[in-house]
OpenMM code with the backbone's topology and positions (N, CA, C; nanometers):
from openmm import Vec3, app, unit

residues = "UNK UNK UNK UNK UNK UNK UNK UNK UNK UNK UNK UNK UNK UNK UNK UNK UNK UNK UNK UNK UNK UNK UNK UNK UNK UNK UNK UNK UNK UNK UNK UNK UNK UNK UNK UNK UNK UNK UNK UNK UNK UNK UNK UNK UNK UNK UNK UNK UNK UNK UNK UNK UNK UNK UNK UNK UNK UNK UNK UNK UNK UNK UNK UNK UNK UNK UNK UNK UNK UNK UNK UNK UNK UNK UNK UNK UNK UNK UNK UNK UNK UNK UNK UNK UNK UNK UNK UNK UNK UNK UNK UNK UNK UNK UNK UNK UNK UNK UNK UNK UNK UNK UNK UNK UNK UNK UNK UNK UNK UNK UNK UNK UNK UNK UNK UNK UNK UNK UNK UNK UNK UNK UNK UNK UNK UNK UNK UNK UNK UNK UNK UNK UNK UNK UNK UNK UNK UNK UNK UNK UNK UNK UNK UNK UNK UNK UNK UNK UNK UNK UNK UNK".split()
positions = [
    Vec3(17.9328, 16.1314, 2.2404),
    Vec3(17.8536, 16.0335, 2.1702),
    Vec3(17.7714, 15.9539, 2.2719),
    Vec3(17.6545, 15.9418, 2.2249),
    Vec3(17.5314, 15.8704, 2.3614),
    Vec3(17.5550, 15.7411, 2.3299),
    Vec3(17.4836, 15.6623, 2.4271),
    Vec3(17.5179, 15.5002, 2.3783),
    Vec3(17.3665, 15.4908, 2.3321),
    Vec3(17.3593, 15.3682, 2.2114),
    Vec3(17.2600, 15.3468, 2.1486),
    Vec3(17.1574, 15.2921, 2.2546),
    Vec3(17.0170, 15.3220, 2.2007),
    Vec3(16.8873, 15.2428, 2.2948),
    Vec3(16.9095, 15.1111, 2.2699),
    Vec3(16.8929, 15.0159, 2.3687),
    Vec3(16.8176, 14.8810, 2.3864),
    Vec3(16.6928, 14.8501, 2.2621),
    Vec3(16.6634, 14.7512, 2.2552),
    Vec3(16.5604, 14.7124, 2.1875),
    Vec3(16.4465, 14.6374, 2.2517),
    Vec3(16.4218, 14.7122, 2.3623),
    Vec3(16.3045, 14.6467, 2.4858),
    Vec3(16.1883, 14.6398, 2.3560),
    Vec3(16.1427, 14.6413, 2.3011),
    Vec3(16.0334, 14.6174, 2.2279),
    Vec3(16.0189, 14.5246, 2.1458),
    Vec3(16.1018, 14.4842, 2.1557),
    Vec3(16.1428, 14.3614, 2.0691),
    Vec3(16.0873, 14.2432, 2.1301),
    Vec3(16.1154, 14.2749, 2.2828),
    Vec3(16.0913, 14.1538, 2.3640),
    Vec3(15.9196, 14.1026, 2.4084),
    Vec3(15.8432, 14.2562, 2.3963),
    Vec3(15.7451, 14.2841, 2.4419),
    Vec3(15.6398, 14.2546, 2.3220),
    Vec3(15.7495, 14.2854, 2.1863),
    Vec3(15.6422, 14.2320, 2.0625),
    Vec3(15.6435, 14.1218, 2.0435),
    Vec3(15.7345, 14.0037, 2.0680),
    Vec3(15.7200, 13.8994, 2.0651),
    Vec3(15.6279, 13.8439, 2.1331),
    Vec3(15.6275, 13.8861, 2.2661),
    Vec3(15.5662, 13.7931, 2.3920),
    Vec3(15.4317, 13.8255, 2.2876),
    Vec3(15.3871, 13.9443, 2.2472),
    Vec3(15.2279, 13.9847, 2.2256),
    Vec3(15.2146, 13.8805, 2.0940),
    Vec3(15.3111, 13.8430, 2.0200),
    Vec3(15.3192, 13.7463, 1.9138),
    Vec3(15.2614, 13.6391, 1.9705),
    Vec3(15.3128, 13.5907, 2.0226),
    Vec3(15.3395, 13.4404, 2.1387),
    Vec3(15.1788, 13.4338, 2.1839),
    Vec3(15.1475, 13.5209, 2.2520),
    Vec3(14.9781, 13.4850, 2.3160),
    Vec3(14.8572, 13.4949, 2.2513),
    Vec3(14.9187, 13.5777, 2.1198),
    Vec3(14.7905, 13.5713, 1.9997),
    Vec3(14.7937, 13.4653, 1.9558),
    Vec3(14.9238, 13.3791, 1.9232),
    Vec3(14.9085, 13.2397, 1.8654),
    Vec3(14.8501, 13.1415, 1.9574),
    Vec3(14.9193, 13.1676, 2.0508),
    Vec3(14.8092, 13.0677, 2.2060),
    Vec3(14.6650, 13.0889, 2.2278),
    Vec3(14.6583, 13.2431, 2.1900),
    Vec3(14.5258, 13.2717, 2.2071),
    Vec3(14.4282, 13.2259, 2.0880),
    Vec3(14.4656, 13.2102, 1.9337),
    Vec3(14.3949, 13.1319, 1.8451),
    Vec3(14.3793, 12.9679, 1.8771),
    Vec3(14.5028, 12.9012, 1.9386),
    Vec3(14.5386, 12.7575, 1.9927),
    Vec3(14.4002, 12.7349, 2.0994),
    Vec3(14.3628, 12.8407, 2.1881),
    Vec3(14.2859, 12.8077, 2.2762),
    Vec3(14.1720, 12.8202, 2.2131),
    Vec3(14.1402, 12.9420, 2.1265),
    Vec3(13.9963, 12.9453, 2.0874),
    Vec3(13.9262, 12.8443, 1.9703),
    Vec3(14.0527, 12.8207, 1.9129),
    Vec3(13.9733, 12.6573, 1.8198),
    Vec3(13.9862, 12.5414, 1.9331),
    Vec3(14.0659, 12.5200, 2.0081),
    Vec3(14.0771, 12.3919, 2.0371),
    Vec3(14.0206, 12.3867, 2.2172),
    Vec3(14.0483, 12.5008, 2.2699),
    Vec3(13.9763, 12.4989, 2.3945),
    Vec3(13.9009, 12.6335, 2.4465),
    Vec3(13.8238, 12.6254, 2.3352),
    Vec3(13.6906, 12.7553, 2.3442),
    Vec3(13.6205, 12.7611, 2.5006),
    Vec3(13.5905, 12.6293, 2.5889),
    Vec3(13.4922, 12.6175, 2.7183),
    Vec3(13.6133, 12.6358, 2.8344),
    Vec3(13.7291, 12.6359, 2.8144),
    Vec3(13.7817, 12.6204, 2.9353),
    Vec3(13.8159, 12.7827, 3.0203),
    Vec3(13.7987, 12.7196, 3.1637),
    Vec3(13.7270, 12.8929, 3.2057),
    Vec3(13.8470, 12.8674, 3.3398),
    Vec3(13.8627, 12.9875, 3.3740),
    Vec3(13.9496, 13.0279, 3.5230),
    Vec3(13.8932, 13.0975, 3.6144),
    Vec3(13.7921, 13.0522, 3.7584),
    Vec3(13.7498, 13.1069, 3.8223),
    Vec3(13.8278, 13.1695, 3.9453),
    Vec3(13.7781, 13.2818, 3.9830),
    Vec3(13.8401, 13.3837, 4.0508),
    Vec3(13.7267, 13.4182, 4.1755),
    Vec3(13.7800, 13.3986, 4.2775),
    Vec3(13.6501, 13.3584, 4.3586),
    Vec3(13.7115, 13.4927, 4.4765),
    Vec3(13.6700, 13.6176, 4.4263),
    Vec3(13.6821, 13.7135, 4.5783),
    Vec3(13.5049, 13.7343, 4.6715),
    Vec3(13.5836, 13.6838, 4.8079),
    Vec3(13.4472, 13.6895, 4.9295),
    Vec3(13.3472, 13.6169, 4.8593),
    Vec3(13.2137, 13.6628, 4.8265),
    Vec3(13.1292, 13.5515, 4.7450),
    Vec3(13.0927, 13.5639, 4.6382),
    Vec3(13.1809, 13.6055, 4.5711),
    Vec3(13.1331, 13.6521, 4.4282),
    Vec3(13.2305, 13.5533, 4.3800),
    Vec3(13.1912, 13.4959, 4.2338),
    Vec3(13.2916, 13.4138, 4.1538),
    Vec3(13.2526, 13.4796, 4.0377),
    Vec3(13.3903, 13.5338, 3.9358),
    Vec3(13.4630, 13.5608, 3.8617),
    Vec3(13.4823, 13.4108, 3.7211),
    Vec3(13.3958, 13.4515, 3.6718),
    Vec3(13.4342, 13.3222, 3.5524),
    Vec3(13.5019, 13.3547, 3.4184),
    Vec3(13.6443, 13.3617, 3.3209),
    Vec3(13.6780, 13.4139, 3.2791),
    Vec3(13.7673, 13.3536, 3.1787),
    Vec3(13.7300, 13.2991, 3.0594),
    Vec3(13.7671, 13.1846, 2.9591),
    Vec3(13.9580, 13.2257, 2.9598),
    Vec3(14.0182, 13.1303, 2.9864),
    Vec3(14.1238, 13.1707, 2.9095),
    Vec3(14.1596, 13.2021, 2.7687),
    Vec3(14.0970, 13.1889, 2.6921),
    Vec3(14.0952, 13.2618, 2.5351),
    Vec3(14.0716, 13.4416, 2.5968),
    Vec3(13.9852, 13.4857, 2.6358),
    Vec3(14.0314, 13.5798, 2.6594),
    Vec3(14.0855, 13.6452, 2.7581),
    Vec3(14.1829, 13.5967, 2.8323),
    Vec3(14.2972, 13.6218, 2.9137),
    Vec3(14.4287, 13.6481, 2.8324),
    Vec3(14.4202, 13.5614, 2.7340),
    Vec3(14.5447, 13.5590, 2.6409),
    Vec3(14.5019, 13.6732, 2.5392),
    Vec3(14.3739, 13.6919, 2.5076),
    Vec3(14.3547, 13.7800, 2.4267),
    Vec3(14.3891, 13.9490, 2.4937),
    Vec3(14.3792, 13.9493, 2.6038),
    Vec3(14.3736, 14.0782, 2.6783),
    Vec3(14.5264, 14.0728, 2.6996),
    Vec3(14.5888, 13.9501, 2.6983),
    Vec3(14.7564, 13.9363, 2.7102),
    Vec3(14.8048, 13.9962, 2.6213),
    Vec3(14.7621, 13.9635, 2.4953),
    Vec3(14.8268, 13.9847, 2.3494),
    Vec3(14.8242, 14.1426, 2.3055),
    Vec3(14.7258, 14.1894, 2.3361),
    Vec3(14.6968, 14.3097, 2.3223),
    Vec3(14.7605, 14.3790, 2.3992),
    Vec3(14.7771, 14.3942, 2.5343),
    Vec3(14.8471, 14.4573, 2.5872),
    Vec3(14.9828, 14.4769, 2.5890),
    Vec3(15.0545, 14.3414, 2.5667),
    Vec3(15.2157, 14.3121, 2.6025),
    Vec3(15.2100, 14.3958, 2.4092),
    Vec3(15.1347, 14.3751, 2.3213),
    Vec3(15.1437, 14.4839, 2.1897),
    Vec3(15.1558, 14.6246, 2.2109),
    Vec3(15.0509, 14.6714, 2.2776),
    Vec3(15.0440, 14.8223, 2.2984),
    Vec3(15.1921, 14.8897, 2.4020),
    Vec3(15.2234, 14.7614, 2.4997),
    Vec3(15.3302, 14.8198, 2.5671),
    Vec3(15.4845, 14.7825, 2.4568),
    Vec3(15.4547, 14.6997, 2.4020),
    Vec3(15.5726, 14.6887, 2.2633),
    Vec3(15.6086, 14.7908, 2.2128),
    Vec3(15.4719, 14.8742, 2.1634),
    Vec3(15.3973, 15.0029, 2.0881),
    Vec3(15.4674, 15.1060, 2.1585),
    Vec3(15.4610, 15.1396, 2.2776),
    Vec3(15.5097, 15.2483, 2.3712),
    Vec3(15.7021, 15.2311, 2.3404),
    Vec3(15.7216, 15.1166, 2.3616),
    Vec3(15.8625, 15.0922, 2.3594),
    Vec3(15.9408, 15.1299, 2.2564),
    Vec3(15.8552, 15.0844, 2.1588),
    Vec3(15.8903, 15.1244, 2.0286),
    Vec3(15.8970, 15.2849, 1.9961),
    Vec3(15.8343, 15.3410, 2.0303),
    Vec3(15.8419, 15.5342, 1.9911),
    Vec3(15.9285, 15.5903, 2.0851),
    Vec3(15.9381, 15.5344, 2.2594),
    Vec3(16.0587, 15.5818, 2.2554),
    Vec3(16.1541, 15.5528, 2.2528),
    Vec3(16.2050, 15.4095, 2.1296),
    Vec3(16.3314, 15.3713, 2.0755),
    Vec3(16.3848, 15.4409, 1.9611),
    Vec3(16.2493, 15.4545, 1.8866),
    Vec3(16.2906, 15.5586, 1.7661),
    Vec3(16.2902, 15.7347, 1.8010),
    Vec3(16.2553, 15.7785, 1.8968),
    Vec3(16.2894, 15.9159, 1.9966),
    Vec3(16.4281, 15.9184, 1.9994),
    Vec3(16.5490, 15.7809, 2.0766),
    Vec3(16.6590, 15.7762, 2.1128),
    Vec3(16.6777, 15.7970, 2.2380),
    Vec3(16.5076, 15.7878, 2.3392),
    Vec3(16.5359, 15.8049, 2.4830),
    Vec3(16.5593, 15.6842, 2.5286),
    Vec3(16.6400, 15.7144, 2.5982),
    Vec3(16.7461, 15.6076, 2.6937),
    Vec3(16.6543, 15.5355, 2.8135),
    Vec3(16.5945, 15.4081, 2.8435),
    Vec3(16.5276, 15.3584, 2.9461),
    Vec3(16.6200, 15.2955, 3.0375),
    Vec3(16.5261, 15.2961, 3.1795),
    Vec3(16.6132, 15.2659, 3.2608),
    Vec3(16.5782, 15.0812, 3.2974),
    Vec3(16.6999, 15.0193, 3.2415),
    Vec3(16.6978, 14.8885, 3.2348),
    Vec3(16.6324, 14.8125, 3.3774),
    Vec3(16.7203, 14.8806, 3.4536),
    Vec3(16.6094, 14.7989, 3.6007),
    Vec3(16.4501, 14.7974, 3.5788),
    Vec3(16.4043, 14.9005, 3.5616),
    Vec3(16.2802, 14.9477, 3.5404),
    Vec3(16.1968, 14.8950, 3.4295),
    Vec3(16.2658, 14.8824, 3.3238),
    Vec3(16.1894, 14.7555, 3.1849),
    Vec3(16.1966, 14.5841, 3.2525),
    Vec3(16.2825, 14.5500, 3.3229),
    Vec3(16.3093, 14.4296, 3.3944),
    Vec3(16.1921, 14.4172, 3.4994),
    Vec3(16.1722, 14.5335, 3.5749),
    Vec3(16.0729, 14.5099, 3.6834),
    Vec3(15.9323, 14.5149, 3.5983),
    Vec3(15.9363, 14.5556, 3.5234),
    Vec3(15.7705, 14.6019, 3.4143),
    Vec3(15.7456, 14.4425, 3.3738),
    Vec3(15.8140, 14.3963, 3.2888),
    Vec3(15.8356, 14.2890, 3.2614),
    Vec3(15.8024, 14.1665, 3.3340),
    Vec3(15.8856, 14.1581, 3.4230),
    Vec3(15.8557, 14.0375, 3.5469),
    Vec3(15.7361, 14.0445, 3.6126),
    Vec3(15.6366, 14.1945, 3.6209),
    Vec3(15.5042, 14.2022, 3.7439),
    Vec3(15.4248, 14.1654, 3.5586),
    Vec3(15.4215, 14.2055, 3.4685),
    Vec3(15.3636, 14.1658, 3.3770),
    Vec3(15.3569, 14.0155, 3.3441),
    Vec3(15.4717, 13.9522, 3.3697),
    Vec3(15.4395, 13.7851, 3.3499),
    Vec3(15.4143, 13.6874, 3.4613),
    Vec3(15.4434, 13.7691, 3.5687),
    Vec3(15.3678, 13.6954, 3.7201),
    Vec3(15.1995, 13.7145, 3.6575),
    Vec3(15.1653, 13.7957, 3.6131),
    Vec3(14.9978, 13.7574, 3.6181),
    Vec3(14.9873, 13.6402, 3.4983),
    Vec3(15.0550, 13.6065, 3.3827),
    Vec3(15.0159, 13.5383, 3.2971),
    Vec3(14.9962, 13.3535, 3.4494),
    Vec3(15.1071, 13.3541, 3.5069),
    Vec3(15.0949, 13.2544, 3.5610),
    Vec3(14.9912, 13.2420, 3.6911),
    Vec3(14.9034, 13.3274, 3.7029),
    Vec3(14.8371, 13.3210, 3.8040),
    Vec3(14.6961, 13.2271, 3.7765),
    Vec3(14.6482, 13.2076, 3.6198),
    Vec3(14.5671, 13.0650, 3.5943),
    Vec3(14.6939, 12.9668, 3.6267),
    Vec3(14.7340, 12.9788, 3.5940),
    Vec3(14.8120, 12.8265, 3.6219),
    Vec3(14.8290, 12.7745, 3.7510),
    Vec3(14.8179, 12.8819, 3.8484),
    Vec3(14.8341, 12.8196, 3.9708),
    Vec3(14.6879, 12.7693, 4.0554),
    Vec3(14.5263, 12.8139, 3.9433),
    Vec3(14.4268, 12.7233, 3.9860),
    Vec3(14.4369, 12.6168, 3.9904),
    Vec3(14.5039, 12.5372, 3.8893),
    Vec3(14.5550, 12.4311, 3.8328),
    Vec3(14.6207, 12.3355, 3.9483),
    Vec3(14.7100, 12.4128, 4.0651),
    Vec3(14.7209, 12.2912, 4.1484),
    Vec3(14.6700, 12.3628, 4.2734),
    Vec3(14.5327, 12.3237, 4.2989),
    Vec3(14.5089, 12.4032, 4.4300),
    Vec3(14.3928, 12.2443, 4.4628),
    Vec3(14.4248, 12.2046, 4.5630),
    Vec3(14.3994, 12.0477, 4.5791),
    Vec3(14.2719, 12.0662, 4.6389),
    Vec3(14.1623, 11.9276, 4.6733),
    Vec3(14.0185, 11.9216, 4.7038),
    Vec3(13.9872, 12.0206, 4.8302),
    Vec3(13.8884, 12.0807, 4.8140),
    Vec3(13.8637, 12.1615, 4.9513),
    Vec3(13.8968, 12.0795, 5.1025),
    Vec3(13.9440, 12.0254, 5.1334),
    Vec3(13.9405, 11.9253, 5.2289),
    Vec3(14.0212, 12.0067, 5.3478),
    Vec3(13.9577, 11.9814, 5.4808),
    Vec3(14.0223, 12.0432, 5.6116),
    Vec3(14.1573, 12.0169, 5.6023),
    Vec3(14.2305, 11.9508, 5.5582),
    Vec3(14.3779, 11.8962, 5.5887),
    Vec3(14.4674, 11.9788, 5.4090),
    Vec3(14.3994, 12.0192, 5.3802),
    Vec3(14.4865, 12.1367, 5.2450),
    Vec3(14.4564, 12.2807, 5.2540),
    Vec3(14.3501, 12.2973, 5.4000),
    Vec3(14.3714, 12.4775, 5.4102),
    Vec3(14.4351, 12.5449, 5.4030),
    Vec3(14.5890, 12.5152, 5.4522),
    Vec3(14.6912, 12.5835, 5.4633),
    Vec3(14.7592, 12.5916, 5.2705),
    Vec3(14.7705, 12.4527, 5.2297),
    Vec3(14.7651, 12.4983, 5.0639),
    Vec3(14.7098, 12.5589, 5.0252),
    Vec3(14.5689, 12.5350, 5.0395),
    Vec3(14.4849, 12.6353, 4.9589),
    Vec3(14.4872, 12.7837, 4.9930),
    Vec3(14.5149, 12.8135, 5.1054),
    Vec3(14.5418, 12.9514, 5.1641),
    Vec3(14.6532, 13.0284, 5.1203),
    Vec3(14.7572, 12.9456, 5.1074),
    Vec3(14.8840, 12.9702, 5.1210),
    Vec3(14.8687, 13.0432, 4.8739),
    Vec3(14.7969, 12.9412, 4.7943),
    Vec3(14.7911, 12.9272, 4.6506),
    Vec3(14.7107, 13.0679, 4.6454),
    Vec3(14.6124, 13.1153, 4.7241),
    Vec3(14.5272, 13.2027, 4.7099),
    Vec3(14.5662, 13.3371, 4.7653),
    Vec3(14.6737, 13.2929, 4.8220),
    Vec3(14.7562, 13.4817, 4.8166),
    Vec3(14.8725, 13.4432, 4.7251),
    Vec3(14.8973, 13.3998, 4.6889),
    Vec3(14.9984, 13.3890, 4.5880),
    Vec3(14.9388, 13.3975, 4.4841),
    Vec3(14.8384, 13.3890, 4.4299),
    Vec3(14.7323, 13.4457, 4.3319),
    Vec3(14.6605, 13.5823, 4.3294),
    Vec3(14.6636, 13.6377, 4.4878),
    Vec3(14.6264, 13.7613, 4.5317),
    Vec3(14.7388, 13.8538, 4.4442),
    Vec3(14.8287, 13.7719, 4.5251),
    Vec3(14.9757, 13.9215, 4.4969),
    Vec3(15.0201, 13.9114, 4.3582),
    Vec3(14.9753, 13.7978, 4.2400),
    Vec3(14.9711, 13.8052, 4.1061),
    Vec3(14.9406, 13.9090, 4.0150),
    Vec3(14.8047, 13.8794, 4.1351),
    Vec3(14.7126, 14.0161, 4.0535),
    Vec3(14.7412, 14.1216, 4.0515),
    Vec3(14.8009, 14.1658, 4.1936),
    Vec3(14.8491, 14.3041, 4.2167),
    Vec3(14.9756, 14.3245, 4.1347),
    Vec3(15.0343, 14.2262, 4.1212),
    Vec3(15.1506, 14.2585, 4.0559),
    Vec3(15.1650, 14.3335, 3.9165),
    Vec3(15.0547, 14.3040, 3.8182),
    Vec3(15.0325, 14.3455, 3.6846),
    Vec3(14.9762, 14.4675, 3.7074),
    Vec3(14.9269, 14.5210, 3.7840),
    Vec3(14.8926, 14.6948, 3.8046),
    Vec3(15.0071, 14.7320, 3.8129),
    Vec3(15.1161, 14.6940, 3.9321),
    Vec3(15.2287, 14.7649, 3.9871),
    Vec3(15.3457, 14.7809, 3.8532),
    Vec3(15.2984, 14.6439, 3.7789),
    Vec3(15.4078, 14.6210, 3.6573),
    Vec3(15.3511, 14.7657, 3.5507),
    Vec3(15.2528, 14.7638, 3.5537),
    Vec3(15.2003, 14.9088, 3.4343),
    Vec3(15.2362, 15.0339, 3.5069),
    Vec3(15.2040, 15.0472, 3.6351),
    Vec3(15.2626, 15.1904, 3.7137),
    Vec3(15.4362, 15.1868, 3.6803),
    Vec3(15.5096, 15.0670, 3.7111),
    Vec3(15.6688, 15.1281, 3.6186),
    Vec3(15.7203, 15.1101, 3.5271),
    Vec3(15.6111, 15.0561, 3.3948),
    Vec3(15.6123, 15.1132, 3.2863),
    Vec3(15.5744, 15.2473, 3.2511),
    Vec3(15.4857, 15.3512, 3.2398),
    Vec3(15.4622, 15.4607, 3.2976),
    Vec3(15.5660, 15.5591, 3.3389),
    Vec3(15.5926, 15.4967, 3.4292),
    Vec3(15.7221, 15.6013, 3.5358),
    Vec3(15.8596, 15.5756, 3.4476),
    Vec3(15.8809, 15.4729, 3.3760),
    Vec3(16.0134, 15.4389, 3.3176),
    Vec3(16.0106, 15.5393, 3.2206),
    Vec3(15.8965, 15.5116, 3.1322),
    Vec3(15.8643, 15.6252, 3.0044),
    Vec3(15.8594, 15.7441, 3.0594),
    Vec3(15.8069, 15.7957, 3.1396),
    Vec3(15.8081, 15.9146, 3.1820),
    Vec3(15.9146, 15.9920, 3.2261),
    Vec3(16.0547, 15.9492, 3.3010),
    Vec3(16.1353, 16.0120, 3.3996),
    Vec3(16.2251, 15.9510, 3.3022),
    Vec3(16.2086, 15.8855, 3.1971),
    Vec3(16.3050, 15.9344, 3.0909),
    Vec3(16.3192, 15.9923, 2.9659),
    Vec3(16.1823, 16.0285, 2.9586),
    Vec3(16.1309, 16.1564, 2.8539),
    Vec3(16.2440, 16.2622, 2.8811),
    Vec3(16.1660, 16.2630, 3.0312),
    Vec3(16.1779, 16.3771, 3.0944),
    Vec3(16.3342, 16.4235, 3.0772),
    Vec3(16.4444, 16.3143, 3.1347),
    Vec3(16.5657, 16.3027, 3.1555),
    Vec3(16.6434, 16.3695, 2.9990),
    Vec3(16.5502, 16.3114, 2.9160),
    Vec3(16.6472, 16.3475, 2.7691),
    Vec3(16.5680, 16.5036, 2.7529),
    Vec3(16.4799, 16.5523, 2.7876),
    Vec3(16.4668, 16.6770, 2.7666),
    Vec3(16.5712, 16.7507, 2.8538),
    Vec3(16.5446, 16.7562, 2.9535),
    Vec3(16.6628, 16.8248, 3.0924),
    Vec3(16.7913, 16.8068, 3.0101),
    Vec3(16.8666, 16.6982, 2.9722),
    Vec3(16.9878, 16.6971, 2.8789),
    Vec3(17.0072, 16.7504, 2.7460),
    Vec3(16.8868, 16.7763, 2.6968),
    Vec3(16.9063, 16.8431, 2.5055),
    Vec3(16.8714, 16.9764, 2.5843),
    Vec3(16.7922, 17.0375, 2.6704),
    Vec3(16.8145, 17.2187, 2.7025),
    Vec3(16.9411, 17.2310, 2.7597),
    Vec3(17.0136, 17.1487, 2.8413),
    Vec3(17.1038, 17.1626, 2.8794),
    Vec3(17.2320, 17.2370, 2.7600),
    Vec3(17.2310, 17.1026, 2.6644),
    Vec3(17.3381, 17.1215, 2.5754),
    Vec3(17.2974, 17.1741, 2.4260),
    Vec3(17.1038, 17.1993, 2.4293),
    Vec3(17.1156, 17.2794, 2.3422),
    Vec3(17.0655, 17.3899, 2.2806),
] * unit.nanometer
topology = app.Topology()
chain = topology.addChain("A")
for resn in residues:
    res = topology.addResidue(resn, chain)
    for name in ("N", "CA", "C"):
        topology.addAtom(name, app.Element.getBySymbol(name[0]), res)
């Protein structure tokens, strides 16, 4: 007898719940407010309404994935939904950390330096978080096929 799947989708449909309602919260009530992203000399201007909107949608579609292979009965590998998870909500907080990045002034370089790779490696983090979502779904497709030819 196998042990039953987890309900990782559960967690992932909520969150996508959660940022559509934030994301209506922002677009009636703070339609102008913007998060600039400043790589070398280019600036990046990018409303948070749709940050949350690109949130909502996504943390849905990866709900979506979770969901087919819960009703499949393939088995995920819990480290691996945990790490998906965590590089996925390091980027939600990476506006938030414009938020305390203090006056350009010679004597906060080292803050400001220090806020702006910690915003770097945010970013990177939400790619790395979709590459082991991906690999989780995948190498345990895979795993429950290798086990049903096995035994059947």
């Amino acid at each position: 007898m196998t042990k039953p799947t987890k309900l990782y989708h559960l967690v992932f449909l909520t969150l996508a719940f959660v940022f559509a309602i934030v994301y209506l919260f922002f677009l009636l009530k703070h339609s102008d407010s913007t998060f600039d992203i400043n790589i070398h000399d280019i600036y990046f201007v990018i409303a948070y309404a749709h940050i949350l909107q690109v949130l909502a949608l996504w943390f849905g579609l990866c709900g979506l994935g979770y969901y087919i292979v819960f009703r499949y009965g393939i088995r995920l590998f819990g480290l691996l939904f945990w790490l998906h998870l965590l590089y996925s909500l390091l980027f939600v907080f990476n506006p938030i950390l414009s938020h305390f990045e203090p006056e350009p002034f010679i004597e906060h370089i080292e803050t400001i330096q220090l806020l702006e790779t910690l915003r770097f490696i945010f970013l990177l983090a939400f790619p790395v978080g979709q590459l082991v979502y991906f690999l989780n779904i995948f190498i345990s497709t895979l795993r429950k096929q290798k086990k049903s030819n096995l035994f059947g």
